[in-house]
MITI-102109 format. One record per atom (N, C-alpha, C): residue in one letter; atom name; x negated, y, z. Coordinates in Angstrom, 1 decimal. Example, Ala and Ser with C-alpha at 12.3 -4.5 7.8 and 13.67 -1.06 7.14 Angstrom:
BEGIN
@resn->A name->N px->-13.2 py->-5.7 pz->7.8
@resn->A name->CA px->-12.3 py->-4.5 pz->7.8
@resn->A name->C px->-13.2 py->-3.3 pz->7.8
@resn->S name->N px->-12.8 py->-2.2 pz->7.1
@resn->S name->CA px->-13.7 py->-1.1 pz->7.1
@resn->S name->C px->-12.9 py->0.0 pz->7.9
END
This chain:
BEGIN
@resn->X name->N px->-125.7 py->189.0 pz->105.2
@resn->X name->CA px->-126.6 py->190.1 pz->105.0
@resn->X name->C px->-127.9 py->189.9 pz->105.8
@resn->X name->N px->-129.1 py->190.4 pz->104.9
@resn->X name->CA px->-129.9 py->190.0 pz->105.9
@resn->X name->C px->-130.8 py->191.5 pz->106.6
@resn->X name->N px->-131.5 py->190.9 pz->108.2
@resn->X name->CA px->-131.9 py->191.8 pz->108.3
@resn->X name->C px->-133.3 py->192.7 pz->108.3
@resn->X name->N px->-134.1 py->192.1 pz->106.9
@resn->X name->CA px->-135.2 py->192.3 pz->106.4
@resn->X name->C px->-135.4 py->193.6 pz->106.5
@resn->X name->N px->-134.4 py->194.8 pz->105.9
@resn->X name->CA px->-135.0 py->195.8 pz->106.3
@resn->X name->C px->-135.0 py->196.6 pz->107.0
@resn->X name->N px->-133.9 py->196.2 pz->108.4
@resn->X name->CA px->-133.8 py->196.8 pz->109.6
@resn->X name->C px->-135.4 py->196.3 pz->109.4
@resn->X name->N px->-135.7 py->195.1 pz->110.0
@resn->X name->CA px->-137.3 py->194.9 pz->110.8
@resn->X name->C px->-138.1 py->195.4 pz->110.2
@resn->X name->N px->-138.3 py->195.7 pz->108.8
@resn->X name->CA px->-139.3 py->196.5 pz->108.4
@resn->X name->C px->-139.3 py->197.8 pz->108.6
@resn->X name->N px->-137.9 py->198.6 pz->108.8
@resn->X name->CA px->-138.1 py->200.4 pz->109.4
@resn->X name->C px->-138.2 py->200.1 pz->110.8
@resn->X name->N px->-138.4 py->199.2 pz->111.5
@resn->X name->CA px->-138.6 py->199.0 pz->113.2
@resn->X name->C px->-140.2 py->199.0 pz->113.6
@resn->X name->N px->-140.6 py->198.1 pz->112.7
@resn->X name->CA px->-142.1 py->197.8 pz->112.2
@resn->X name->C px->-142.8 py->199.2 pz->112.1
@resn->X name->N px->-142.1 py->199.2 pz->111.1
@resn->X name->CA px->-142.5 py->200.9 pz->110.7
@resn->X name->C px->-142.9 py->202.2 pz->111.5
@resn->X name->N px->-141.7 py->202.0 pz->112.4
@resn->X name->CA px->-141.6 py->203.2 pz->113.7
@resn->X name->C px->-142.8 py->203.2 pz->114.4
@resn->X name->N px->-142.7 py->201.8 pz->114.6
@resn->X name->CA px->-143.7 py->201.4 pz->115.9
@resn->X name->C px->-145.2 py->201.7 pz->115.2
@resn->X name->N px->-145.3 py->201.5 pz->114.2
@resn->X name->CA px->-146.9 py->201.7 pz->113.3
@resn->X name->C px->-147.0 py->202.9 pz->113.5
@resn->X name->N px->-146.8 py->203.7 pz->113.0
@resn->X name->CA px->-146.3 py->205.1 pz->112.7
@resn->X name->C px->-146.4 py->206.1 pz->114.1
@resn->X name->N px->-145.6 py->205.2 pz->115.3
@resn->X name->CA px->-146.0 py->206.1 pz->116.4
@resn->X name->C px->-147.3 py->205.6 pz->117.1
@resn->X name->N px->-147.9 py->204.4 pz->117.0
@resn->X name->CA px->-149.4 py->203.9 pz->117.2
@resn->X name->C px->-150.1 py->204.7 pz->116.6
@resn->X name->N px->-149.8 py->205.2 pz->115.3
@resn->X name->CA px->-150.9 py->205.9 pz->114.8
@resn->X name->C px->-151.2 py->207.5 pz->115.2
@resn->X name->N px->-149.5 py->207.7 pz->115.7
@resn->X name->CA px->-149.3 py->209.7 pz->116.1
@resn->X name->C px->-150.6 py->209.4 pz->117.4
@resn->X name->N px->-150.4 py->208.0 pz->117.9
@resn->X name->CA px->-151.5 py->208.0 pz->119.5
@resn->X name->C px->-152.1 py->208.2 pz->119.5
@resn->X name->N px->-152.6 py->207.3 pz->118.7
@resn->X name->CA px->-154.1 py->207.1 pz->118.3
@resn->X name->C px->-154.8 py->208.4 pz->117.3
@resn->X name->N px->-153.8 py->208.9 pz->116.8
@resn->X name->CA px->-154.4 py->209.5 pz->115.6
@resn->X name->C px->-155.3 py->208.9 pz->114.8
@resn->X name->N px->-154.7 py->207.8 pz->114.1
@resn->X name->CA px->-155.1 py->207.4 pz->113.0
@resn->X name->C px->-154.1 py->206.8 pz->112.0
@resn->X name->N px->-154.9 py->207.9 pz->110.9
@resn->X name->CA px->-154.2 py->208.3 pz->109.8
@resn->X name->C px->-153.6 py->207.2 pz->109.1
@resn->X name->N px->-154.2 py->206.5 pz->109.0
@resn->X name->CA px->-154.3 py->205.0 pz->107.8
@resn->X name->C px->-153.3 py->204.2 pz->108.2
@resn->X name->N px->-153.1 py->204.1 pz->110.4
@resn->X name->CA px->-151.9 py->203.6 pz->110.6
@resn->X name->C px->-150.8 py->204.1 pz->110.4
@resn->X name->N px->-150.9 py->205.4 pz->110.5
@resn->X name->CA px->-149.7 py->206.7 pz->110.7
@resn->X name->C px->-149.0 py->206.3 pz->108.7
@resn->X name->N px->-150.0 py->206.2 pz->108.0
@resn->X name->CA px->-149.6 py->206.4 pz->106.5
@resn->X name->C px->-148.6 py->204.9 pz->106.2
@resn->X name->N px->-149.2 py->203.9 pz->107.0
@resn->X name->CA px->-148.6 py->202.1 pz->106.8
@resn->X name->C px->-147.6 py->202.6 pz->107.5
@resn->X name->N px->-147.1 py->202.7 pz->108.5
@resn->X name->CA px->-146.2 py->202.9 pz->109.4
@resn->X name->C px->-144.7 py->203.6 pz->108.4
@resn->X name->N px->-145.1 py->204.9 pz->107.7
@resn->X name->CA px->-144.3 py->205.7 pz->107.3
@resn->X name->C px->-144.3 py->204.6 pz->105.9
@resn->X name->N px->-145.0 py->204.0 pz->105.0
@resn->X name->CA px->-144.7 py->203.4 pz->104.0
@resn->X name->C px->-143.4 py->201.7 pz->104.4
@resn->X name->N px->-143.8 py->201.2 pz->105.4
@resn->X name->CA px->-143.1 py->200.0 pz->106.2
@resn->X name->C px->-141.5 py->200.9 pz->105.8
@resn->X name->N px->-141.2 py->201.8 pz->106.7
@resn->X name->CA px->-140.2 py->202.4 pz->107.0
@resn->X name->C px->-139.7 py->202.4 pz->105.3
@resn->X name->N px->-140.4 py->203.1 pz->104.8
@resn->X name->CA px->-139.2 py->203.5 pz->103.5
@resn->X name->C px->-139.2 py->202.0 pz->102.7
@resn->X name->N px->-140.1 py->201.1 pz->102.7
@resn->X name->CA px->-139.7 py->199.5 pz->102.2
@resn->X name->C px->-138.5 py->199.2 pz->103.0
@resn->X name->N px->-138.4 py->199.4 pz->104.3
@resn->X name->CA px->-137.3 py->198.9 pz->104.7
@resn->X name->C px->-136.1 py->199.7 pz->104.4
@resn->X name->N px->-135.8 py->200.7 pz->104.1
@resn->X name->CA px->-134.7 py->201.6 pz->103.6
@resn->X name->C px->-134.5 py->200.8 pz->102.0
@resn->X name->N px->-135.4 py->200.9 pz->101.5
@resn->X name->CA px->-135.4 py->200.5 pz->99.6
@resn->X name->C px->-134.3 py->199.0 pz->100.1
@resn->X name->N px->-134.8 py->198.0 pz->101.0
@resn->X name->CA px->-134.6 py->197.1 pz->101.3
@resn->X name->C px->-132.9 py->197.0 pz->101.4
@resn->X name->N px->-132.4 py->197.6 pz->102.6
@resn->X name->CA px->-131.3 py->198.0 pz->102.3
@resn->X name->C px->-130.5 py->198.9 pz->101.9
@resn->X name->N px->-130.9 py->199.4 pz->100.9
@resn->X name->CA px->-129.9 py->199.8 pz->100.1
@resn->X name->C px->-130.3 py->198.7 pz->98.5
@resn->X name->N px->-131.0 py->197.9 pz->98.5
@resn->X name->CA px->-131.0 py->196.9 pz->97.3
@resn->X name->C px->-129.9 py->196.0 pz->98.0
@resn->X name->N px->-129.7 py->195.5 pz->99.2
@resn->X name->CA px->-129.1 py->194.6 pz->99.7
@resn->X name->C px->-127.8 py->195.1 pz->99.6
@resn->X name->N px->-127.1 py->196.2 pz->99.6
@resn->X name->CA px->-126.4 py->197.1 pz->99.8
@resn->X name->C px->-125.9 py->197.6 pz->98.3
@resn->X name->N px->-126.3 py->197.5 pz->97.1
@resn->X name->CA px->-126.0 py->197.2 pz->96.4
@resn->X name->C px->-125.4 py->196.1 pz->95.4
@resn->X name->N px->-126.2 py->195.3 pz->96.5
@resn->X name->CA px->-126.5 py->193.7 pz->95.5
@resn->X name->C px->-124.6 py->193.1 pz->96.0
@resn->X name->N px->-124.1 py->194.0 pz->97.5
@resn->X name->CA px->-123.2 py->193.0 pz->98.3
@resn->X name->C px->-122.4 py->194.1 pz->97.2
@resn->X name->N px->-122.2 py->195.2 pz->96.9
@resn->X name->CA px->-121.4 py->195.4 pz->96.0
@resn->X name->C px->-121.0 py->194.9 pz->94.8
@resn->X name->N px->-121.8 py->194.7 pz->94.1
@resn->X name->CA px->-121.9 py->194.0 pz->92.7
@resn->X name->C px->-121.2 py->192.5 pz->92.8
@resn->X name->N px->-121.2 py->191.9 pz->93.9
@resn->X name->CA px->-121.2 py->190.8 pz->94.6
@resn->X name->C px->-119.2 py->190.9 pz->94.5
@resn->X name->N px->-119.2 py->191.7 pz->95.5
@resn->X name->CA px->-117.7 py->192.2 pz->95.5
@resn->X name->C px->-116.7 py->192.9 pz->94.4
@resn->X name->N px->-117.2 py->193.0 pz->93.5
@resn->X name->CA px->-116.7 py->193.4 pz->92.1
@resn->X name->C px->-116.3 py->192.3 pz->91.5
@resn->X name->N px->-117.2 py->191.4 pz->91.5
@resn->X name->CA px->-117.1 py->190.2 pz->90.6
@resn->X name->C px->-116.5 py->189.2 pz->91.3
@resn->X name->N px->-116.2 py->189.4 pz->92.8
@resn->X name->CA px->-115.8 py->187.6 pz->93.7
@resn->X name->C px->-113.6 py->188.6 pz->93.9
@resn->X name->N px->-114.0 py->189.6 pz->92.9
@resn->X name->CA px->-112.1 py->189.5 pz->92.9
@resn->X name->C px->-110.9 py->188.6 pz->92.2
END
């Protein structure tokens, strides 16, 4: 399993609360988009290990 989209909703967080600091919007907006790539991320992974396990019975 990999852990591509934990680091991208970690990435995410961290953007996201740089930008609550700062108040800037554009990082606040990357930050919250990181985050949900990393969610998509695993749950494609997370599907893929199922499909995976269907077929390796």
């Amino acid at each position: 399993m990999s852990n591509n989209g934990t680091v991208d909703k970690i990435k995410g967080t961290v953007k996201e609360g740089a930008g609550n600091v700062t108040d800037n919007k554009k990082m606040k907006a990357e930050g919250i988009l990181e985050k949900t790539v990393g969610k998509v991320k695993e749950a494609a992974e997370s599907v893929a290990e199922d499909v995976k396990g269907k077929f390796n019975k």
